[in-house]
N, C-alpha and C positions, 0 to 999 in steps of 0.2 A: 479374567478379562476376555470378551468376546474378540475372537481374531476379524472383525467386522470396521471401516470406518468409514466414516460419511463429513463433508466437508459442511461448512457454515449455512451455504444455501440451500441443501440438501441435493442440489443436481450433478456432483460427482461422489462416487463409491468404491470400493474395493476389500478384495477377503486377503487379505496377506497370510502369509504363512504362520506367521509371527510377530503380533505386538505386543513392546514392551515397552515401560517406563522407567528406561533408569534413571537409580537417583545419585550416581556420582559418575564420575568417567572413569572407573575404573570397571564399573558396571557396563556401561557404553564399551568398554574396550572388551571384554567378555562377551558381550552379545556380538561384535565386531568379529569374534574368532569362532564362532558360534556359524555365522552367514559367511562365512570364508570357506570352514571344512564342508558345509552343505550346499554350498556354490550358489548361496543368494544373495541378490542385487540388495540396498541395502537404501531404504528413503525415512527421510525424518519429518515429521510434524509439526507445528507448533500451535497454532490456536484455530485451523483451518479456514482460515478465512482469503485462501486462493480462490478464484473460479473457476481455475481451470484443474488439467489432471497431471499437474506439476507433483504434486503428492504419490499417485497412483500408483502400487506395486502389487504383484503376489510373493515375494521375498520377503524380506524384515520392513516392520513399522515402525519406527521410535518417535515413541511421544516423548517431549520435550516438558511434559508438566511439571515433574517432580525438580527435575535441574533449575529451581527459579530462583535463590538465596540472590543477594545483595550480600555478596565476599568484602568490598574494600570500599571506604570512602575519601579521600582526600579533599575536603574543604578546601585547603589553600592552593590548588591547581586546578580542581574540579575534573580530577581522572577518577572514576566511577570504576571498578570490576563487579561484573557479574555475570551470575550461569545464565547458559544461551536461552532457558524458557522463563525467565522474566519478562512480565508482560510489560508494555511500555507505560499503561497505569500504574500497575504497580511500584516500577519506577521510580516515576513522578510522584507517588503520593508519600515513599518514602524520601523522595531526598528532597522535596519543598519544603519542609520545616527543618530541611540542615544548608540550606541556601542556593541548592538548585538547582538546573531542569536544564531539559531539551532546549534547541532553541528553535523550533520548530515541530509539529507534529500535525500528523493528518487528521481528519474528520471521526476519525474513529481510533482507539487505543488500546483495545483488547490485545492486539499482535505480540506474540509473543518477537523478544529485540533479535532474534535470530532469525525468524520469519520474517520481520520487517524488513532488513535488510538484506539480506537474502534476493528478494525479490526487489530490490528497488524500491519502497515506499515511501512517499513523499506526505508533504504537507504543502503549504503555496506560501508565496513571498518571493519575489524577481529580485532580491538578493541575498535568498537563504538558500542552503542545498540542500538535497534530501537528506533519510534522519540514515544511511549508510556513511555520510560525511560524517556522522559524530565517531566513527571507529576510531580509537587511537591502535590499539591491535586486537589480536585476536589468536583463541586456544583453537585449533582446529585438531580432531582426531582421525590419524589415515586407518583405511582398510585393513593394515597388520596393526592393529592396537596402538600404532605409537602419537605420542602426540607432535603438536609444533606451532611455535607463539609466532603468528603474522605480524610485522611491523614495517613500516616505513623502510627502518633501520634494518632490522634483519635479514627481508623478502621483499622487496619492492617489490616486484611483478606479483611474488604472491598474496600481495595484501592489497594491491591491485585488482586483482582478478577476486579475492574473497571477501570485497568488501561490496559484491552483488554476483553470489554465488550459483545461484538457481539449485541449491543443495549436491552441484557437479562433483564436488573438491573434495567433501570430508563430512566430518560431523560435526560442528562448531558446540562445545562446550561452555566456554566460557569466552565474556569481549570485555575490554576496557574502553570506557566512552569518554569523551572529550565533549562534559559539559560547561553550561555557561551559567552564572549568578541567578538566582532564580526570580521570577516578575510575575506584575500584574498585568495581565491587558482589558483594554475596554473594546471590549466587542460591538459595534455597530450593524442590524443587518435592517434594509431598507431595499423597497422596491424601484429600481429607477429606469423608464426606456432602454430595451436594450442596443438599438443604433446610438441611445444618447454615451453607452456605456462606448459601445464599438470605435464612436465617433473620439472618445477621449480616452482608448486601453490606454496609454504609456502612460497617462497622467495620474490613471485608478490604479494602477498597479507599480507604478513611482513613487505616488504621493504616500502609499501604506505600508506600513513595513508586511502586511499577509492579506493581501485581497483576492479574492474569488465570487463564480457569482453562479448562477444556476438558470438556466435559459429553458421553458419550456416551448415546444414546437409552433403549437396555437397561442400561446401567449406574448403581448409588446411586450410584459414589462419582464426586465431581470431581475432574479434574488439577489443583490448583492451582500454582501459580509466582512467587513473590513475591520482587521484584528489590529491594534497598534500598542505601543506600552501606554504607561498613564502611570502617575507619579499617586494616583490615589489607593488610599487600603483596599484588600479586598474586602469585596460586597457580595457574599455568598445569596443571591435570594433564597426568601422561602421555602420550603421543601413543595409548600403547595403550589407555587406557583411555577417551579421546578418542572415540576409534575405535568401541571396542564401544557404547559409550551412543549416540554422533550417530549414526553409518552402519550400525553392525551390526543392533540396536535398533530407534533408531526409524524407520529408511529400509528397508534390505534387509528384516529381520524382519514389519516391518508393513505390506510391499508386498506381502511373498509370504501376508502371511494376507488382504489385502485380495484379491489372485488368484482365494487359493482361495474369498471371499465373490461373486466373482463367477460362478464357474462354481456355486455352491452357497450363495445367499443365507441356506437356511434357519442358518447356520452362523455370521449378522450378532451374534445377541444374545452366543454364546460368544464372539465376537473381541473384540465391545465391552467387556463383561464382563472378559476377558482383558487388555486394552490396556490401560483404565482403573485395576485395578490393579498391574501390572506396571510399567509406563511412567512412573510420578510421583516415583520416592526417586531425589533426586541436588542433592546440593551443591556451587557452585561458588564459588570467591572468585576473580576474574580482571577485567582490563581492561573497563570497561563495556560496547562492542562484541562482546565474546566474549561477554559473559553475556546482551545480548539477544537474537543472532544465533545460527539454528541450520543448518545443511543442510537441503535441501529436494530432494531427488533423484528420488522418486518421483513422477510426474503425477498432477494432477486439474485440478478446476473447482471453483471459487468464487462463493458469491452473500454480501454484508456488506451490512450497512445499519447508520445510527446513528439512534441514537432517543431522545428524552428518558432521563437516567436512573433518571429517578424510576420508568418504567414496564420497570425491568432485570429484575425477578424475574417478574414478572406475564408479559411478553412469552416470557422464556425458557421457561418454563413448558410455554406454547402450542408453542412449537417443536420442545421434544422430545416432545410427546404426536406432533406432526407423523411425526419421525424415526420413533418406532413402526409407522407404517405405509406406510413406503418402506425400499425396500432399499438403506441406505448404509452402509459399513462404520464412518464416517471423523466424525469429533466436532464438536458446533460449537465456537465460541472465540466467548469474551469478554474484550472489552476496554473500559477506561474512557480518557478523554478530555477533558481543561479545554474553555472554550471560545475559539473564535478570533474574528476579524473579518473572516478571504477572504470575497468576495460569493457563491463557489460552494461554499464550504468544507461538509462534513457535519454539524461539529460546530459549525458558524458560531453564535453567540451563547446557546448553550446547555451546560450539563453533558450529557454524553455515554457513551452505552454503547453499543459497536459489538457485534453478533453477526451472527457470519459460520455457513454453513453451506457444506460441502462433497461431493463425489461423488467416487467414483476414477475414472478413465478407464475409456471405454470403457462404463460404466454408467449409465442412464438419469437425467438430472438435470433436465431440464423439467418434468416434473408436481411433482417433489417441492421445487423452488425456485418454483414458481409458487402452491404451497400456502404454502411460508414466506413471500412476499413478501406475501400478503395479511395475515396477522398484522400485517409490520412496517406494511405502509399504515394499519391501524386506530392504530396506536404511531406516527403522524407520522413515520417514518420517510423518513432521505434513504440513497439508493444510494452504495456507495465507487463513485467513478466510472471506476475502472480491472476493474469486477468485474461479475460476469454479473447482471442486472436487465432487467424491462421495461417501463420507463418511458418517459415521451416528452417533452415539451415543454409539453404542456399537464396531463399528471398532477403535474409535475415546481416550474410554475411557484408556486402558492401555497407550496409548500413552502421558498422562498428569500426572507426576507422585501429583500435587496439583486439580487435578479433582473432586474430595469428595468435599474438600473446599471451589473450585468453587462452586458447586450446594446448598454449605449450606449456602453459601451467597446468593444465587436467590432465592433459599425459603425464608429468611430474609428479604430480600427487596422488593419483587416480591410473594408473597405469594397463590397469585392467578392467577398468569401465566398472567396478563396483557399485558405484552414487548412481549407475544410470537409472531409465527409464524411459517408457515410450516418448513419453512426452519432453526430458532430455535430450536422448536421440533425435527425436523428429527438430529441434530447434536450436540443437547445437551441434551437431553430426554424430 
């Protein structure tokens, strides 16, 4: 195995010392004692799909792949164990035919359930939480090889603090989830004015149990996308028609107009324009996972923050006046979000609206997320922590009102700063 890694989008890298896959924790606890006698820092992987350089070391790698079994099922509670590099498809596709799933999930599923959470990653629905709320507990392995089961019951603070880790704490092995009965949703997405959306957020994101919508800069109308249950069987479509909507559509199709937005910005407002209504009419009735999850084949870069959601329409507002005047082909998204009790969580003790903003590769994203990030800082905004931001430690701290208790937990477990890294450091001291 090449000591080399490169994230999803290809715009972060690094040559670590040492990558490994282990495939048990006793293995993991070996390479642990391994980066201890040779006094290296020690970061873990999962399906890299961070933006940012939350990964990045030249000490130890650990890839998370081989750790992916499905350990335990219990039907009759729906407390799930498994190793920490199970992907969240994966998952899902094993426990939907034993009755059930997430109750929530983001737009994309690759993540391996250790990365997802870890990082905070959500899905939208104004009274669902993110998919770290599904933690019932958690295997975490410290710096001296030993292990320790996180729970409510056990550690409160520390299952607090490691149920949005930023990989600070340890090396998490294995989690047990606290799923729900497993369902169908009918997916709805349709283009409708976006002042018309503004004018009635509480109602679009009240009336559905997972609404979201995608706003482009030049364009009136919004994508919106409204997931709800539905009593009807699933309705798998066709593969071909699968096909031309995911990958033909919205992947191949609006990669190659993002292209030509790059050799030929002036070209941004028709594509927007374009995308926005093209891209919204499509109904699905299928397995919940299918109807969150979509293909994501073309690269870019992400910046998301969440913000009170009282300030959703007001904030969005400012962001796409923002768009206006950068060249980005590519839409923001919004999402809403209950709230939770992680001590590093985004949406930690508040109602939540997340808007993300993106760039395609290769195309200039620093001035124009440096412009959006001040909006979000005046909107109390906190960073998804797996997504480009530039924050630090002390822009970061009043923003978490459980931050103290965070960090007395990583002295606790972490006592010698092993988990760190630059980008640890720079965002958590």
């Amino acid at each position: 195995m090449t000591n080399s890694w490169v994230n999803w989008a290809g715009d972060q890298q690094c040559a670590p010392a040492v990558v490994a896959a282990p495939g048990s924790p006793g293995e993991v606890a070996g390479l642990l004692a391994d980066a201890e006698s040779a006094g290296r820092t020690v970061r873990v992987v999962g399906s890299g799909h961070s933006f940012n350089d939350t990964v990045l070391t030249d000490g130890t790698l650990l890839r998370l792949s081989n750790l992916n079994r499905i350990l335990h099922v219990d039907t009759a509670t729906g407390l799930v164990r498994v190793e920490a590099g199970a992907t969240l498809n994966a998952i899902s596709t094993h426990l939907h035919p034993l009755g059930l799933a997430f109750p929530n999930l983001g737009d994309i599923d690759v993540q391996t359930i250790a990365g997802a959470t870890a990082t905070g990653t959500h899905g939208t629905g104004g009274g669902l939480q993110n998919i770290s709320a599904a933690l019932h507990s958690m295997e975490l392995m410290l710096a001296d090889g030993s292990g320790v089961e996180l729970s409510e019951q056990t550690d409160p603070d520390g299952w607090r603090a490691a149920r949005v880790n930023l990989g600070a704490l340890g090396v998490v092995t294995a989690v047990t989830l606290q799923l729900v009965p497993s369902f169908v949703l009918e997916g709805v997405e349709r283009p409708v004015p976006v002042e018309e959306v503004l004018a009635d957020l509480d109602e679009f994101v009240d009336g559905n149990e997972h609404f979201e919508f995608y706003v482009f800069a030049h364009s009136p109308l919004a994508m919106t996308k409204r997931n709800n249950r539905t009593a009807l069987p699933e309705q798998p479509r066709p593969k071909a028609v699968d096909w031309f909507a995911d990958i033909a559509m919205s992947n191949y199709t609006f990669d190659g107009l993002c292209r030509l937005t790059h050799r030929r910005p002036q070209l941004i407002p028709w594509v927007q324009r374009l995308a926005a209504y093209a891209g919204s009419y499509r109904r699905q009735v299928d397995r919940s996972y299918r109807v969150f999850a979509s293909p994501r084949l073309f690269r870019f870069t992400e910046m998301e923050y969440a913000i009170p959601r009282e300030y959703a329409a007001a904030a969005l507002r400012e962001i796409t006046e923002i768009g206006t005047r950068f060249d980005s082909p590519m839409p923001t998204e919004v999402r809403f979000v209950a709230p939770d009790d992680a001590f590093l969580s985004p949406a930690g003790g508040r109602e939540t609206c997340y808007i993300a903003v993106h760039q395609y590769r290769g195309m200039a994203w620093e001035p124009y997320f440096r412009a959006c990030e001040a909006v979000f800082d005046r909107y109390h905004g906190r960073p998804h922590w797996g997504k480009r931001h530039f924050q630090t430690a002390e822009t970061l701290r009043d923003r978490y009102p459980d931050w103290d208790r965070f960090q007395q937990v990583r002295r606790r477990l972490d006592p010698r700063g092993r988990f760190a890294n630059p980008y640890v450091t720079r965002v958590l001291g």
